[in-house]
N, C-alpha and C positions, 0 to 999 in steps of 0.2 A: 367469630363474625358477629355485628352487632346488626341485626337486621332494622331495614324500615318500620316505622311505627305502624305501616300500611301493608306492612307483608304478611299478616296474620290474615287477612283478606283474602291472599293467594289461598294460603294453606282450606280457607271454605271454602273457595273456590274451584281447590284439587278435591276436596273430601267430596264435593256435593258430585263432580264427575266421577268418580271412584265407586262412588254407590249407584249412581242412574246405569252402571254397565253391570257391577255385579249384581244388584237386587233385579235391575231392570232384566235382566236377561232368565238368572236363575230363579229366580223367584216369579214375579209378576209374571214371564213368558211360560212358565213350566204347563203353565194350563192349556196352552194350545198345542204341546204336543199328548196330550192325553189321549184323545180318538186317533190320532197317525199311530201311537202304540199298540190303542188294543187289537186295532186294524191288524198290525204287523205281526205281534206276537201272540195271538187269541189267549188274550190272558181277562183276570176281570179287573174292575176300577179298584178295589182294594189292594190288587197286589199291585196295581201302577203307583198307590198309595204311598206304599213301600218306599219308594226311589228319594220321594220328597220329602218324609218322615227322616228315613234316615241323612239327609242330607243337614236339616234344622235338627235330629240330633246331635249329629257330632260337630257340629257347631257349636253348640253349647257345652259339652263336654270339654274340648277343647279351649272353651275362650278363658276359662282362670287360666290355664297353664300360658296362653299366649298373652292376655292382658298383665300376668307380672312382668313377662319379656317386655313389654311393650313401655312399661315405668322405668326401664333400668337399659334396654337396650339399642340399636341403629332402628328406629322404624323405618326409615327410607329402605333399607334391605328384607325389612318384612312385608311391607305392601308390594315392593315390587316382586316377589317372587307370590305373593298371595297372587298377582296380575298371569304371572306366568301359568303356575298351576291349575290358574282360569281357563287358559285359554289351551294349552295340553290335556285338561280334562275334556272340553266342551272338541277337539279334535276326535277324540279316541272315543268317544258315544259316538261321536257318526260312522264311524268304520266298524261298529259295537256288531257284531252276527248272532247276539243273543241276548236274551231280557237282564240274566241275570250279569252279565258285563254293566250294562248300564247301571242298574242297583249296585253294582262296586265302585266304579267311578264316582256315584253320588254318596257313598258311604265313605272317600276318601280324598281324591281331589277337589271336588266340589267344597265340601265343607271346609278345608283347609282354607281354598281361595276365598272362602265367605268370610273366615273369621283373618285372614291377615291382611284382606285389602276393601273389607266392606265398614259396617257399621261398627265393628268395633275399635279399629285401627281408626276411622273416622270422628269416633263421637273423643277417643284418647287425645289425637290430635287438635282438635278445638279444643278440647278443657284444659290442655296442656298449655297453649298460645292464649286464650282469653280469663281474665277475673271479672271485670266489670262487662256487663252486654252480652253474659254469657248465653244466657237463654236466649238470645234471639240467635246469637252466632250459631247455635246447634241445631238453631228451628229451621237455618238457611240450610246447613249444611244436609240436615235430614231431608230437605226438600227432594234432595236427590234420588231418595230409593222412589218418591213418587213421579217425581218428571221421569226416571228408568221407566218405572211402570206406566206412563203415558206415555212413553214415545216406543218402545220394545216390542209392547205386543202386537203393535200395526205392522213395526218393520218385518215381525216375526210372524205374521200371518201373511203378508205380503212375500216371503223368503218362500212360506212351505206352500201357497198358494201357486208361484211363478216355478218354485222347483221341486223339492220335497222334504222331511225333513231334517234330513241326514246334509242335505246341502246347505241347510238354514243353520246348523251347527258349524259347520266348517266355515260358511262366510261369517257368525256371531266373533268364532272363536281366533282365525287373523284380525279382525278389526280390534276385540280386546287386544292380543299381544302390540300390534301396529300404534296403537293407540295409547295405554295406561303404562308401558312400560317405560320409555324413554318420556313422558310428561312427568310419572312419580319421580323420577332418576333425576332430574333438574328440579324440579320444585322443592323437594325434600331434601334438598344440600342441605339446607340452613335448618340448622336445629331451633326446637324451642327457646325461649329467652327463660332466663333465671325466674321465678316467682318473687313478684313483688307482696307482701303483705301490707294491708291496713293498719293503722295503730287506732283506728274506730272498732277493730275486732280483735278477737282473742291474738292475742302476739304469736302466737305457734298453732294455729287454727289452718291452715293452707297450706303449710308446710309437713304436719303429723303425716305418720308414715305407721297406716295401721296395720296389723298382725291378722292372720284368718282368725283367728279367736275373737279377737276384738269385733270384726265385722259381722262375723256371724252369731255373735249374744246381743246386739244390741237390733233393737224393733225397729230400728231407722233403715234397716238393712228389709227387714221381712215385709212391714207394712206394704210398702211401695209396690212390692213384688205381685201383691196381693189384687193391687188397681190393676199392675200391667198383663198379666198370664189371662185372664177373660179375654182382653183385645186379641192377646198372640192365636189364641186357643179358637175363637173366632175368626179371624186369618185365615187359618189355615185348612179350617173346615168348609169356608166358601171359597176361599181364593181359587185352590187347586181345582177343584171342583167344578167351576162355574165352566170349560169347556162343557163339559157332560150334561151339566145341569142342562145349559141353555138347548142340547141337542135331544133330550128330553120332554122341554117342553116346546121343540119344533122349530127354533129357530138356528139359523145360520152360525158357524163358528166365524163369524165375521161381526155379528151381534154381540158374542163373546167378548172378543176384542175390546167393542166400543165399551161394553160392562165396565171389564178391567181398566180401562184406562180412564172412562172417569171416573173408577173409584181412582186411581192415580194422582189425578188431577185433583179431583176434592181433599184427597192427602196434604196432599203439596198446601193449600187453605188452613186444611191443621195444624200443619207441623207450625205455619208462622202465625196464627193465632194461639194455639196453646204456647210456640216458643216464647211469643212476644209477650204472652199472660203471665210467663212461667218466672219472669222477672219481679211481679206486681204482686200478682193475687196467691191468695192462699189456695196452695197447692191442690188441697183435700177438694176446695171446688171446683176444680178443673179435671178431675178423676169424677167426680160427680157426671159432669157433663159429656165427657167421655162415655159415659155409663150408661146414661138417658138416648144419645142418639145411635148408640152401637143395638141398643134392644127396639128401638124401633124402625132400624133397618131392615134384624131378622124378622119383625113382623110380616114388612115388606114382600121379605122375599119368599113366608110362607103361603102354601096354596096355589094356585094358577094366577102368578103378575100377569099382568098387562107388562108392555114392553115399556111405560111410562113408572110403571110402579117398579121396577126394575133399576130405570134411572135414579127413581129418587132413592131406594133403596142404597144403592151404590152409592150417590153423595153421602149420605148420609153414616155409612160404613165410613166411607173415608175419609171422611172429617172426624170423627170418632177414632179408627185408628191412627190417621195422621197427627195423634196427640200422642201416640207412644214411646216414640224415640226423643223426640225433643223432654217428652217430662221426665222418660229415663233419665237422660244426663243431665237436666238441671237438676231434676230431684237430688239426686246422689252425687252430684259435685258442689252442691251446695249446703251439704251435709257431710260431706266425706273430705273436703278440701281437694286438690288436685296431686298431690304425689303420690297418691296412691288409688288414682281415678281406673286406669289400667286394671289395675287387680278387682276393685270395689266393682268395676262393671263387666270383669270376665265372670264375676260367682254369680251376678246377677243374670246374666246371660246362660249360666249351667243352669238353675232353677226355672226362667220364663221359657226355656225352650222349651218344658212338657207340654206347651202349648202346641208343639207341633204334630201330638197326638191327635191334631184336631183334624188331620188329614187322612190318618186313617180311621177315628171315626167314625168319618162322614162315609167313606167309602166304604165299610164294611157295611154299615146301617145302611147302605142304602142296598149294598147285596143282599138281606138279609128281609127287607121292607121294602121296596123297587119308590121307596120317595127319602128325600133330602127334611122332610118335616120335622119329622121328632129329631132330629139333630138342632135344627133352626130353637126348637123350644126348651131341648136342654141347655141350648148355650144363655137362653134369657134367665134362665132358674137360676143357670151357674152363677151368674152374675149380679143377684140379688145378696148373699153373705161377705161377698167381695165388696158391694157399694160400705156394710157396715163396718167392716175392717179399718176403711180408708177414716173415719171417724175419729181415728189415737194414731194419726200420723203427726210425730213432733212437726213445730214448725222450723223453718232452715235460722230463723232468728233465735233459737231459743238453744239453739246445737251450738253456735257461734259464742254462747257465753261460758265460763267457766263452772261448769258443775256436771252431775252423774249422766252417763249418756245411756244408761243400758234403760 
């Protein structure tokens, strides 16, 4: 089948819905059942930590083995059962009569459904269907985990608010199967188109088909790694968190919400300004600036905010990390070429997920210190050796020529 030259369009247009349900829901929602949990199973914030740790670990674990599938094999039959597994895990947490049921569901379907119908499946799909405009096609497409995370956490405060949160799982998880399953099942007919190559570039530059050896000796693989794990690692030490946080320092888990979702929303500003940059500018200065507004958000949020410093804090986070998926796959498809973009960004995905350390963390440290601070200030320290790194990141013009890549 020879598709429209405008059907690549659909395929960002399924990826960017694909991730507004699973990031939106498992991810960006996860902080609003934080206090319905500890309510329910008198346990502490550390070990609710747990659930979401392991969920973004084996994620990562999981994404080399699923990103070579995803170079070689039916994606349409992998996002849609990543859909399914969504929505059969997010059932069985609400019927869950015990804490540690839920921490297995999130240590097994969860992360499945994240790695075969979320960002990874999503970011393979664009690099797969675009060569020229790629960066911005991945900035639209990435927009998605942040419109998820500004529209989810209202619905999802609004679900446990009107019902409780076992009911807010069961209505989440019909609506995903109802939903993402028969849209992937139709849109995903049509396979990728053949790769066209340039003869302005290396003649076998987009086509190479690298080996783990290869990927893993050469700096082009590590450097990148180096900008992106700060962002993750920050993530996930305020994301999860900010339920608690906000009930901490007195305000409403409705307040929460509004947090989360404009950090959401300011994502979404990221993903299509770094995507759209990630075409033009050198790369190193866009991980720059990345860098500068992530550490002066945690300023932000150290000490007793104001409910205003709090807003700007959150834009400012999510402008900052709404640069990380978009520069993920430009970076590394514009370095890696695409047939082997699947693989190249499932090992990326094994290493940036120790960033999801940053949930537990926060939550220990703060069992341990009854404040979220010294987290806020290690994550700015962390992120000072990481700006130098980014310094000997080849350029994507200089990979594209014929000479030593290591």
């Amino acid at each position: 089948m020879n598709p429209s030259p405008y059907y690549r369009w659909y395929i960002v247009a399924l990826t960017l819905i694909n991730q507004s349900f699973t990031v939106g829901i498992l991810v960006y929602s996860f902080a609003l059942f934080v206090v319905p949990w500890l309510e329910a199973f008198s346990i502490t914030r550390g070990q609710v930590m747990i659930t979401i740790f392991l969920t973004q670990t084996f994620n990562g674990f999981l994404s080399p083995v699923i990103g070579r599938f995803l170079d070689h094999s039916s994606i349409r039959n992998m996002v849609v059962a990543g859909a399914v597994c969504m929505s059969v895990g997010m059932i069985l947490v609400s019927i869950s009569g015990a804490f540690w049921q839920i921490v297995l569901i999130h240590a097994t379907l969860l992360p499945l459904a994240l790695v075969l119908c979320g960002t990874l499946s999503s970011q393979t799909l664009v690099g797969k269907w675009f060569t020229k405009g790629r960066g911005i096609a991945i900035g639209i497409s990435a927009a998605g985990t942040s419109l998820g995370g500004f529209v989810f956490p209202f619905v999802t405060a609004q679900l446990i608010g009107d019902f409780d949160w076992r009911t807010a799982f069961q209505i989440l998880g019909a609506l995903t199967f109802l939903f993402l399953v028969p849209l992937n099942w139709l849109v995903l007919r049509v396979p990728p188109p053949a790769v066209k190559v340039s003869l302005l570039e290396s003649p076998d530059f987009d086509q190479r088909i690298w080996n783990t050896r290869e990927i893993l000796t050469t700096k082009m693989f590590w450097i990148p790694i180096a900008g992106l794990l700060p962002h993750n690692l920050a993530f996930a030490a305020v994301q999860f968190n900010l339920g608690a946080y906000m009930s901490d320092l007195g305000m409403a888990q409705g307040i929460a919400a509004q947090i989360i979702s404009l950090s959401a929303f300011s994502m979404i500003l990221g993903k299509f300004l770094f995507g759209g940059l990630g075409d033009y500018v050198d790369h190193r200065f866009l991980f720059w600036g990345m860098a500068i507004s992530l550490c002066g958000a945690l300023i932000l949020y150290s000490g007793t905010p104001s409910r205003i410093e709090l807003y700007l804090a959150a834009v400012m986070q999510g402008i900052a990390t709404g640069g990380v998926m978009p520069m993920m796959g430009n970076v590394y498809a514009s370095r890696f070429g695409t047939m082997s973009f699947g693989r190249v960004l499932g090992m990326v995905t094994l290493f940036t997920m120790l960033g999801s350390s940053g949930s537990l963390l926060s939550g220990w440290m703060f069992d341990l210190t009854q404040t979220y601070d010294y987290v806020f200030w290690f994550l700015i320290i962390f992120q000072i050796p990481c700006m130098f790194i980014i310094y000997w990141l080849p350029a994507a013009e200089e990979i594209k020529r014929p000479k030593d890549l290591s």
